[in-house]
KOLLOPA-613995 format. One record per residue: residue in three letters; x, y, z of N, C-alpha, C in turn. Coordinates in pm, whole numbers, plus 50000, padded with zeros to 5 digits. Example, Ala and Ser with C-alpha at 12.3 -4.5 7.8 and 13.67 -1.06 7.14 Angstrom:
BEGIN
ALA513194943150780512304955050780513204967050780
SER512854977550708513674989450714512905000350787
//
This chain:
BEGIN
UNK459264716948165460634716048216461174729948246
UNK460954743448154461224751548183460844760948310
UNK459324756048329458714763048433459484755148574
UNK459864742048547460214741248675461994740448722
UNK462524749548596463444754748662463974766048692
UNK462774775148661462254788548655461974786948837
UNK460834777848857460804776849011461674768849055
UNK462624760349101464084760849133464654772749155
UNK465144776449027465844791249086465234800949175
UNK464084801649132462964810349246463044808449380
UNK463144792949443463284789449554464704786249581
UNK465494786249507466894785949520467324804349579
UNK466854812849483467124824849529466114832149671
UNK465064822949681464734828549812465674818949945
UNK465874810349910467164801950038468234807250076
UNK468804816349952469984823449930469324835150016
UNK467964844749976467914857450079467524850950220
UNK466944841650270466864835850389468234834250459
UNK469214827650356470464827650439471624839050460
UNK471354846850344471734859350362471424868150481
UNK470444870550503469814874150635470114871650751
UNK470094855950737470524852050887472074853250908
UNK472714852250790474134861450834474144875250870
UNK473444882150810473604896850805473104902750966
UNK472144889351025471474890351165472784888051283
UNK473504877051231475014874251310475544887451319
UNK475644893551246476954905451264476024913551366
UNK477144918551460476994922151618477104940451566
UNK476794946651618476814962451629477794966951745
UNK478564973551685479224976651920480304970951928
UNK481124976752041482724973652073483894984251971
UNK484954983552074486244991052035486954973251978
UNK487654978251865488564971851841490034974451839
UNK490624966251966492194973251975493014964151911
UNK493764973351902494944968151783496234978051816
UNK497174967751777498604980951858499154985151696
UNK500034993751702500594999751560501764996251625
UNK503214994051524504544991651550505225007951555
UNK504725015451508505805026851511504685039851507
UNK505115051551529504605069051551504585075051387
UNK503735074751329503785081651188503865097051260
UNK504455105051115504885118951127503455125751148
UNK502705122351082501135127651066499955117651093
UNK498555123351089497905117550970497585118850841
UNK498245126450794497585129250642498385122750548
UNK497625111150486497605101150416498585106350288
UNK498105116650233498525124050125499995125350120
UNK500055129050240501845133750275502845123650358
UNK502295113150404502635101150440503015091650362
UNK504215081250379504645072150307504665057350350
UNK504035056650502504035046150596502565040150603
UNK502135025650614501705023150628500665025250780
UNK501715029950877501515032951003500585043551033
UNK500175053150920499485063450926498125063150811
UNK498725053750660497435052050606496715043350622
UNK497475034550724496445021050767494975025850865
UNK495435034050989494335036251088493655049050965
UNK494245055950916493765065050878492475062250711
UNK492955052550681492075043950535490525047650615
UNK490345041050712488925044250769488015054750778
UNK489085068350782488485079450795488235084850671
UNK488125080450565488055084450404487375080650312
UNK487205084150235486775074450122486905077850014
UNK487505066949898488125069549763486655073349665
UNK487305078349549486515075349444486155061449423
UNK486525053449354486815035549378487885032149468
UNK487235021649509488205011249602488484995949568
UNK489374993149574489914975249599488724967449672
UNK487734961149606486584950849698487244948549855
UNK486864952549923487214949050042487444932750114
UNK486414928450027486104909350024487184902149954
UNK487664906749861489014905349759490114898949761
UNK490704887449818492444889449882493134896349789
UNK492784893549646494054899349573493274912249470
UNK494264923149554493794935049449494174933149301
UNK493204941149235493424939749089492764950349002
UNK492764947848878491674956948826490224956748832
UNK490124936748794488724931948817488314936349002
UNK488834939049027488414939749239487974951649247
UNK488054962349157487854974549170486114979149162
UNK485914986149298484834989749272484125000849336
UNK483295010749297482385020349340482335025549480
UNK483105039849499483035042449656482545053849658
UNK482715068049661482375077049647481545079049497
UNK482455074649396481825074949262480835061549231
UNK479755064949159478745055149172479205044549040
UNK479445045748971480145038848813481425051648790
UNK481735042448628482495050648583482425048448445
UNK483265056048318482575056148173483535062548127
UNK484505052047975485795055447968485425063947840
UNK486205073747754485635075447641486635065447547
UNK486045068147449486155053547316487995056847289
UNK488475069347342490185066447320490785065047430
UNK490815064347559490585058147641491315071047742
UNK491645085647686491975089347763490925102547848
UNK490185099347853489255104847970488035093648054
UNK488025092248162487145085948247486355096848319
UNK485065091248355483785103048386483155094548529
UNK483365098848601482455094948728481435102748824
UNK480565097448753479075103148849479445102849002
UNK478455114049061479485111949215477745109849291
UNK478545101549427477245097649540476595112249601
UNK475005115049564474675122549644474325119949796
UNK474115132949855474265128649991475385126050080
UNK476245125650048477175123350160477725135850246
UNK478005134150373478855149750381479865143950500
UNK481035151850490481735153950586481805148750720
UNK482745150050788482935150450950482095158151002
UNK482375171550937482175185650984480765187250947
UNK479955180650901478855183950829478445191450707
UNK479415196750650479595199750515479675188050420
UNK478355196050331478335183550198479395175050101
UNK479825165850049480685161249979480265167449781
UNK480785173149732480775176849606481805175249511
UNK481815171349369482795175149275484075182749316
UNK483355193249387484635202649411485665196149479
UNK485135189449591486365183349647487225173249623
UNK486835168449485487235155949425488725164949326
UNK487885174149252488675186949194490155192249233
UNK489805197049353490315204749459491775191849524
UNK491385181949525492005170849619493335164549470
UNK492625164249329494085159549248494515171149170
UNK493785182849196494645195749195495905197049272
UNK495635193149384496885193349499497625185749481
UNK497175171249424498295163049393498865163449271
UNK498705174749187499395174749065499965188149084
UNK500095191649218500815211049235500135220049166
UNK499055217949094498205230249044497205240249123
UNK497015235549208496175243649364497275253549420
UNK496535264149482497265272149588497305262849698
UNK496265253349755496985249649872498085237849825
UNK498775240149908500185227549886500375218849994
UNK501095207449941500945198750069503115197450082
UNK502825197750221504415197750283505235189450218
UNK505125175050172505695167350073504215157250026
UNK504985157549874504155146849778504135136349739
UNK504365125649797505045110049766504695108449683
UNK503445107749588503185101049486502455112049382
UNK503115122349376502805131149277502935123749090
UNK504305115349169504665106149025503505100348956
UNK502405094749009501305088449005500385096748853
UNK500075109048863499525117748831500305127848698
UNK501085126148712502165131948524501105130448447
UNK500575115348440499485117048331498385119748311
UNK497745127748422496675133348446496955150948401
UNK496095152248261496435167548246495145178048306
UNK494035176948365493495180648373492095174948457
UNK491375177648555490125175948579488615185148605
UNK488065179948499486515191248489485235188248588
UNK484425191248612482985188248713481865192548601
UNK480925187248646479575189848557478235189348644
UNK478795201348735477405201948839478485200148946
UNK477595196749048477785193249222478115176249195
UNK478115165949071477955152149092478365147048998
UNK479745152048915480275145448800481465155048792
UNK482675140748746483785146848742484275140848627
UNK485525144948566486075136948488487495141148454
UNK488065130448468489745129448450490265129948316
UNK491015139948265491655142748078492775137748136
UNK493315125448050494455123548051495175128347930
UNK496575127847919497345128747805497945116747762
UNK497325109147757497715093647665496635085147763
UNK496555076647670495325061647767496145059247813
UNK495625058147943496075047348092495075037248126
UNK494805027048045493855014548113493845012248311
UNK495375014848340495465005448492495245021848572
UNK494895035148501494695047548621493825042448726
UNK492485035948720491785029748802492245030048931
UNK493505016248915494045008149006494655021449099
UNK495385033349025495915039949111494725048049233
UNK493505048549194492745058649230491945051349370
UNK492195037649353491565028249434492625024549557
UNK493495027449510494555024649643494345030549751
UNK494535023349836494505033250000495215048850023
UNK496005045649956496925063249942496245073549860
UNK494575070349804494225080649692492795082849764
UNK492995087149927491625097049941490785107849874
UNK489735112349903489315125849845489455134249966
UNK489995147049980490055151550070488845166150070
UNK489045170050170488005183850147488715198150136
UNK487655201449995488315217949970488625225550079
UNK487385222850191487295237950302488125233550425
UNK489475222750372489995217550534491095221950451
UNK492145228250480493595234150460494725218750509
UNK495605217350393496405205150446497065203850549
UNK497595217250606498085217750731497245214750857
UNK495765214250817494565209350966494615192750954
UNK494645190150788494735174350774495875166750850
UNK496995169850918497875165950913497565167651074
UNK496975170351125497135167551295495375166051307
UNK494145168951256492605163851279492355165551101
UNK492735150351075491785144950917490315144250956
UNK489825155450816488375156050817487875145050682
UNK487255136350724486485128050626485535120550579
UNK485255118650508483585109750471483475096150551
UNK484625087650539484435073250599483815072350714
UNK483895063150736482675050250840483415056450977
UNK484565053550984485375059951152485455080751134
UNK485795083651216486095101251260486955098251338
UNK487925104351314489025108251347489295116051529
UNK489475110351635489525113551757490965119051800
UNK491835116951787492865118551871493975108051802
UNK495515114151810496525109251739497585118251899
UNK498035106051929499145113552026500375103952035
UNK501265110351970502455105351912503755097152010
UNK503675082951970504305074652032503045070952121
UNK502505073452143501305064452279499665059252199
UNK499115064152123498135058052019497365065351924
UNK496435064951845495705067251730494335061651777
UNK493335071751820492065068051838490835073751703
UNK489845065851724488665065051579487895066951657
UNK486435068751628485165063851684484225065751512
UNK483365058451566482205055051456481715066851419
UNK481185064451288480815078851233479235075851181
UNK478015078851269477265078451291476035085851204
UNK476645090351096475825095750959476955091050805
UNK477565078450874478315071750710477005069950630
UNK477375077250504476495071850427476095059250364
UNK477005046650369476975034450398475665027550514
UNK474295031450455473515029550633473885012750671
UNK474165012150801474344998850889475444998450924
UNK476615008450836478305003250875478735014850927
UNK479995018551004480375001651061479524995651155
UNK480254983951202480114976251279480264982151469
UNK482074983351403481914988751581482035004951592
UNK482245001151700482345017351777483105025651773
UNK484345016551723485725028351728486455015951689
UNK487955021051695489155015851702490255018051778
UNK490985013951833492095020551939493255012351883
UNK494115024551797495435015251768496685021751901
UNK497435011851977498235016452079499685013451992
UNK500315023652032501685025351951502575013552049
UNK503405005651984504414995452060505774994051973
UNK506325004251998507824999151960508334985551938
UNK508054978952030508704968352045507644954452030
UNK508194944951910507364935351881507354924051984
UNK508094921052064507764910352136506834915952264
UNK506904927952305506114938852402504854932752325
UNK504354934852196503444937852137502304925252115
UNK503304916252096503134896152085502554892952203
UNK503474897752292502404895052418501894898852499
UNK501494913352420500174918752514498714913652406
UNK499394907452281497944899352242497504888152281
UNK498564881552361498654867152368497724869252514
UNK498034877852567497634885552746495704889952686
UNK495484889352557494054890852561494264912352547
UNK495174919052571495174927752533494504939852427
UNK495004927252317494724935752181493574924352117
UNK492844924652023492134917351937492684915251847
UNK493144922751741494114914251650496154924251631
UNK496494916751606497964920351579497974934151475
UNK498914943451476498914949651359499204941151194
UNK498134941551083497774933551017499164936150909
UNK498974923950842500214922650756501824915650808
UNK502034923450897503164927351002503784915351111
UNK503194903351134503534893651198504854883151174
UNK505594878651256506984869551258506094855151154
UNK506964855351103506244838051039506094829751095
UNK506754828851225506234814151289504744815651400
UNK504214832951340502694825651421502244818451375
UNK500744812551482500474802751471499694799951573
UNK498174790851580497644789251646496084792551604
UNK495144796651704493404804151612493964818151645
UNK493424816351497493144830951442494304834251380
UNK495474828051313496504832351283496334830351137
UNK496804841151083496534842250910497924843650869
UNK498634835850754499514839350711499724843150614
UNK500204855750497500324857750365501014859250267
UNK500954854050191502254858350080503274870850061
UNK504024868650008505154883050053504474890149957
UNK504594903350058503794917249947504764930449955
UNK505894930150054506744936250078508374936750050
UNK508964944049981510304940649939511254946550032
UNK512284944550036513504954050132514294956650031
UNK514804963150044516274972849896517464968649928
UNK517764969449826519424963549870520954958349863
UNK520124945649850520954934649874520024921749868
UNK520424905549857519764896349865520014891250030
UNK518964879150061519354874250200518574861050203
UNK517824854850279516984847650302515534854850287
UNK514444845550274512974849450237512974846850086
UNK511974845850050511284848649933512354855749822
UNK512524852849693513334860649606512204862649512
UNK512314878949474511794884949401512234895349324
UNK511454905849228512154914849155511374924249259
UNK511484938249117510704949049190509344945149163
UNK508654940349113507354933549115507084922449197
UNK506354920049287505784910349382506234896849311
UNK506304880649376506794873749357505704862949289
UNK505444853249196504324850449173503334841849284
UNK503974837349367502914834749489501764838749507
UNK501434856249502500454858249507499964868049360
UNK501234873249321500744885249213500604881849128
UNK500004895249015499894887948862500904896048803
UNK502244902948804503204908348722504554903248811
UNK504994892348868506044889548862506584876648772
UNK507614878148751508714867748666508384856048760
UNK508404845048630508644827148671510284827848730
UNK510054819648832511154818748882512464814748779
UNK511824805748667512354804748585513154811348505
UNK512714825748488513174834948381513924846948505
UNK513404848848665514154853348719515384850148828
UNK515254836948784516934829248801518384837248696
UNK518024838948585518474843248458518914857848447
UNK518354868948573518574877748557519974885348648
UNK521004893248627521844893848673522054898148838
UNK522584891048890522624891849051521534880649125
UNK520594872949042519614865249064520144851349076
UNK521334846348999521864832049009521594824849145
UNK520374814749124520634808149303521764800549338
UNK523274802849279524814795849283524824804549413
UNK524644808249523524834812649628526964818549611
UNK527534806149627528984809849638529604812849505
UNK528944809149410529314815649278529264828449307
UNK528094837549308527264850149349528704855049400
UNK529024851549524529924861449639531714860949541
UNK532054848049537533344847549446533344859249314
UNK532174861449233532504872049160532244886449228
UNK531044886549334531434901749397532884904949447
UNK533114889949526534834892949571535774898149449
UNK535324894249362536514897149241536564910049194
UNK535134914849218534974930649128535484938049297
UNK535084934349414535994943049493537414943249474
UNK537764934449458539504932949418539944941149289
UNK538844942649202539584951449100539564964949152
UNK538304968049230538494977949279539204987849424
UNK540054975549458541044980949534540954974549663
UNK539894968349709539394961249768539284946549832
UNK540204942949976540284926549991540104927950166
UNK540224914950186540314915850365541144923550387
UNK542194926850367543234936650493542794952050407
UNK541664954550328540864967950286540004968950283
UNK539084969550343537604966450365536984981250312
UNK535734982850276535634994050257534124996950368
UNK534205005450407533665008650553532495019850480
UNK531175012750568529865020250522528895024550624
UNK528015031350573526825030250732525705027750620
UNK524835019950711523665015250670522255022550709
UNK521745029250624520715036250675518975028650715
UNK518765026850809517625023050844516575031750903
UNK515115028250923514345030650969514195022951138
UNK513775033251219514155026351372512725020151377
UNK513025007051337511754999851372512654983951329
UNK511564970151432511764957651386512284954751221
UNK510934958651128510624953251021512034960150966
UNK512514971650950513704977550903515304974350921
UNK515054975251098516524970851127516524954951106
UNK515754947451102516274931551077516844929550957
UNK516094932850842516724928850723517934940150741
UNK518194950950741519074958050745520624953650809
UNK520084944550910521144933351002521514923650918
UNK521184921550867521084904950720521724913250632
UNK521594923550588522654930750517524534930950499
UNK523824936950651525484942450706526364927850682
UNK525424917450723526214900450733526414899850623
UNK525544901650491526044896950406527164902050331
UNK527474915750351528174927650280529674923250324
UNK529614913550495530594911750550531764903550445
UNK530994896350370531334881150273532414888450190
UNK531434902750142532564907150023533114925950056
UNK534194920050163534874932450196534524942550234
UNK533034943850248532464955050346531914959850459
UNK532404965850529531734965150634530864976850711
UNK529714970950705528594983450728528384985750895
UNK527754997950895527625005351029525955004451019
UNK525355000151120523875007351129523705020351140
UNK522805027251093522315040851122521065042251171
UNK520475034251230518735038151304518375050751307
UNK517135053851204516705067251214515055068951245
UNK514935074751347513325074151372512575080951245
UNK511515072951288510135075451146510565087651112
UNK509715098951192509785106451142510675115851104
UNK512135112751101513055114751025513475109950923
UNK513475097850888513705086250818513635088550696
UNK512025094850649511405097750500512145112850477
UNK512075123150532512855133050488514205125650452
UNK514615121450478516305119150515516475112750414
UNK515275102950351515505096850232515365103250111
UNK514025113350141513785123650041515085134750003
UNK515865136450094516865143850052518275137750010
UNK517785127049987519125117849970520225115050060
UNK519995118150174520965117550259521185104650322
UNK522415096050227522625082850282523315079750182
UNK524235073750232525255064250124524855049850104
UNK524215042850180523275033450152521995030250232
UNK521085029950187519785029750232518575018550245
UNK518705016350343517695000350336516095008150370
UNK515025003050247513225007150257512694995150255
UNK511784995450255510384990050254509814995850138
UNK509474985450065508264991349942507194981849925
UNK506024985749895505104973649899504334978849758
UNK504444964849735504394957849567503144963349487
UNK502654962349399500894967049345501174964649195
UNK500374976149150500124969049010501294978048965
UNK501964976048864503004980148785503294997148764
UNK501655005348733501655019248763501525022148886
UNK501505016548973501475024749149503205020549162
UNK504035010649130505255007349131506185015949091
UNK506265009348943507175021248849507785032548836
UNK506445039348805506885055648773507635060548931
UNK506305055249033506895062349167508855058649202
UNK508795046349194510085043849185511005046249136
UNK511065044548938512255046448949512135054448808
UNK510965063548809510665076348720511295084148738
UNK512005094348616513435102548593512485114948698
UNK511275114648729510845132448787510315127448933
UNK510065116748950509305113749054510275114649198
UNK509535128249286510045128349428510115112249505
UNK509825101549507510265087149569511125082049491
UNK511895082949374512765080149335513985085249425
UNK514395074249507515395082549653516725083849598
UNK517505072049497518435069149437518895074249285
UNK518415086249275518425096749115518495085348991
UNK518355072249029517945068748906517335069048784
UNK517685074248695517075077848554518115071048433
UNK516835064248385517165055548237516195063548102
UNK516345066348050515535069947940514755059147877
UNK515615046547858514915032147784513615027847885
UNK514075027648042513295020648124511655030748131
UNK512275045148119511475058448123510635055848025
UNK510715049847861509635048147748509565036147778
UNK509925026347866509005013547887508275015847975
UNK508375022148066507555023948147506065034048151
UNK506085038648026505315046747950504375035247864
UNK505095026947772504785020747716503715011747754
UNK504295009747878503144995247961502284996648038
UNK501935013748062500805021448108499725023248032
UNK500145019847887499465028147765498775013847735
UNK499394998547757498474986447722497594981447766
UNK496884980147709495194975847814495454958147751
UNK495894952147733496164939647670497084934347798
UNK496404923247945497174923648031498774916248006
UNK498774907147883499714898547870500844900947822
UNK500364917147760501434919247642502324930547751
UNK500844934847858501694947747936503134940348051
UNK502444924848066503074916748146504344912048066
UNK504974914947956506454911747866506664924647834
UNK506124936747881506914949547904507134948447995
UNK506634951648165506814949948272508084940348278
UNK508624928348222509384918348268510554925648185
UNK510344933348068511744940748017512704949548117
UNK511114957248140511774966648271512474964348367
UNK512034948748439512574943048550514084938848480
UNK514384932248376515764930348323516354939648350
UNK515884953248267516714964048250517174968748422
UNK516464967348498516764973448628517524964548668
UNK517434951648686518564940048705519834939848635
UNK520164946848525521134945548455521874962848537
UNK521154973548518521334983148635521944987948720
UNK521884975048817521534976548975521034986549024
UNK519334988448931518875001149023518465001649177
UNK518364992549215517484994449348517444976649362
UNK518814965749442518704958849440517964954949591
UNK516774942849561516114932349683516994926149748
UNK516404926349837517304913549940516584905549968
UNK515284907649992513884896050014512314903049999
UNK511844892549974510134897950041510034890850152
UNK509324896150232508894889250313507484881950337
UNK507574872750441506384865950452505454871950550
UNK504094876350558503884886050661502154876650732
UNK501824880550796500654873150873499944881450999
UNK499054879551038497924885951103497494874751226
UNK497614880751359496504871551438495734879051508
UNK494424871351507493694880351573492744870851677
UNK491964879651754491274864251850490144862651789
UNK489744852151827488194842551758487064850451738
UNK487324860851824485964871351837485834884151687
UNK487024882751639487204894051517486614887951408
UNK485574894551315485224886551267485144900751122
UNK484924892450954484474901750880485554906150801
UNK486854905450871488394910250816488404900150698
UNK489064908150556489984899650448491294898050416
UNK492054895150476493734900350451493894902450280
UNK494324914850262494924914950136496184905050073
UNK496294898349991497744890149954499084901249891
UNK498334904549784499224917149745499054932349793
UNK498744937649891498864950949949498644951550079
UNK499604955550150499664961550264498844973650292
UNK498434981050162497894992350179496575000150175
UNK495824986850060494334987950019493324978550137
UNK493274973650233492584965350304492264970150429
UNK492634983250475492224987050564490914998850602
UNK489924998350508488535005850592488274998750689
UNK487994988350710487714981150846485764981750929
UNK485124988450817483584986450851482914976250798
UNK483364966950763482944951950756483404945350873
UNK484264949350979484514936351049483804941551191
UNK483794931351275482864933851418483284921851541
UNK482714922851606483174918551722482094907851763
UNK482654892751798481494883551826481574884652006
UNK481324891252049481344895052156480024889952275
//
């Protein structure tokens, strides 16, 4: 009996490499894949960028230490896996991790990939390097990183100052390239030099973002195609139907009206919040909504939290009341401008705002500010109210960046000391359930606050034509799903 299920599996696992094969024979070699972008990022350099618009085309040209499984919908810890670094090896107190690094790889430029540049790359992001980068979005990320050593040309290792179980997750995100020692950040920021599957061609601002294949990835077989051509389109209905016109191959991903629909139309759970205010869509905290994530509140428990009541006209009757104490009725309105980003995804909810603000005595002004003004403008605080975009992740890519007493993306000087040692606290638990009833304290405490109130998530979706093939939409990130050398063209 044993022998013959010894042979079963034997012939079970040769059916499996037979059919493996003949998939692996389907996937086509060749073709540009076009795709339009909604807006002009300031750069490319990922590092110094806060838009998806620049680390999306740009994810391709890189490659992390670990990455988010590309096959994955929902990033996580378990999804995490081996990119530049071949494993990894925690020590027994959990605050140093050691990663052997891939030999062989090199550059754009043909210069080898080494330790050093792994070194060299969260030196910069922790301000300890002479070279500096123009701004640091997520320097916050890294506080708890005191140090990184090499051991040769092919081993590195991260000293933290307290265990961080979820550092991983940060290192795997699309925003945590390795960059190269011998490229100065100021070259990164107009020709990114990098290891990934695409090379970097041409970025010409407002008109498109070109790739082509990188023809010594150390990945042998990938990519697939030839390039990529993202064309810049302001305007989303411009954009709708120059795909519908056979134009583009797929939509810019994530980013679609909810009522597509039709082949090839993917739709996904909200992974994106707007600041604010509440409106229509999806209600959530600062953690993703449970639809798709694993750290948001039961609707149950975030009904309960203050400003959350779904009493809709209850809600507005007591804002009306606290305007009235404060001096405030119809014949006193108190007069605002609304700061936006000049794009669809920004000014709409930002419009849903102004309506709603109308209810209780205020009345807001739009302010449309192009991209690449937008993030300075926020970075310097300049705005009396400010409508973003933030997209959701695991609790340490969230948090600290947000609404940490030191962290440059903290736009709103918010600092709590209580929220500051919870948020410490729930970095330090490797126990996911227990870190998940810190995380939900935090969300109280910010609800009780009003640090940084939602107005919605949204629902976001992808179409692409029949011929795209190989793509995984992420559920929870807008930001980890884009290398793009798994997908190809049935052409």
């Amino acid at each position: 009996m044993k022998r013959y299920l010894r042979g079963f599996a034997a012939a079970g696992s040769l059916f499996l490499a037979m059919f493996t094969a003949e998939v692996a024979c389907a996937q086509k070699q060749g073709g540009i894949l076009k795709m339009y972008s909604p807006d002009s990022p300031a750069s490319m350099s990922i590092h110094e960028e806060a838009t998806v618009f620049a680390e999306g085309p740009m994810m391709g040209v890189f490659n992390n230490l670990v990455i988010y499984d590309q096959h994955v919908p929902q990033s996580s810890l378990q999804s995490i896996v081996p990119d530049l670094a071949t494993a990894w090896v925690w020590s027994e107190d959990g605050t140093e991790v050691t990663f052997p690094l891939r030999e062989g790889v090199t550059w754009h430029d043909g210069r080898p990939f080494t330790a050093k540049d792994v070194q060299c790359t969260f030196e910069m992001l922790t301000g300890k390097s002479s070279e500096k980068l123009r701004v640091n979005p997520r320097k916050a990320w890294y506080a708890n990183l005191d140090s990184l050593t090499t051991n040769g040309d092919y081993e590195v290792t991260f000293h933290l100052k307290r265990p961080r179980p979820a550092f991983l997750a940060l290192l795997a995100s699309g925003f945590s390239p390795v960059y190269p020692c011998h490229v100065p950040p100021r070259d990164m920021r107009s020709h990114p030099i990098g290891t990934g599957p695409f090379k970097f061609v041409e970025f010409k601002p407002n008109e498109y973002i070109k790739l082509t294949r990188n023809l010594e990835y150390w990945k042998k077989g990938r990519p697939y195609l030839d390039g990529i051509e993202y064309t810049i389109i302001r305007n989303l209905s411009t954009a709708v139907l120059g795909f519908v016109a056979g134009k583009f191959d797929m939509t810019f991903s994530y980013r679609q009206p909810r009522s597509a629909s039709g082949d090839g139309a993917e739709l996904g759970p909200p992974s994106v919040h707007r600041y604010h205010h509440r409106g229509t869509g999806d209600i959530g905290g600062v953690m993703q909504p449970t639809s798709a994530a694993l750290w948001g509140m039961p609707p149950e428990m975030l009904n309960k939290l203050p400003g959350y009541d779904p009493d809709m006209p209850k809600n507005r009757a007591e804002a009306r009341q606290i305007m009235h104490t404060l001096g405030y009725s119809p014949d006193n309105r108190l007069k605002i401008k609304v700061t936006a980003r000049d794009t669809p995804y920004y000014r709409d909810p930002a419009v849903i705002l102004i309506d709603q603000l109308k209810q209780v005595y205020v009345d807001g002004e739009l302010e449309p500010v192009d991209t690449t003004n937008f993030f300075p403008k926020m970075m310097r605080k300049d705005y009396s109210v400010g409508l973003n975009l933030q997209g959701a992740g695991d609790p340490d890519q969230t948090l600290p960046l947000l609404y940490g007493c030191s962290s440059e993306f903290n736009r709103n000087n918010y600092c709590n000391p209580e929220v500051e040692e919870l948020i410490g606290r729930q970095s330090s638990e490797a126990d996911q359930e227990k870190r998940k009833q810190l995380v939900w304290q935090i969300e109280r405490k910010l609800a009780e606050d009003d640090a940084r109130p939602i107005i919605f998530y949204s629902r976001d979706g992808t179409c692409r034509q029949p011929h795209v093939k190989g793509l995984t939409l992420m559920v929870n990130s807008i930001f980890n799903g884009w290398r793009m050398e798994d997908v190809w063209l049935d052409k």
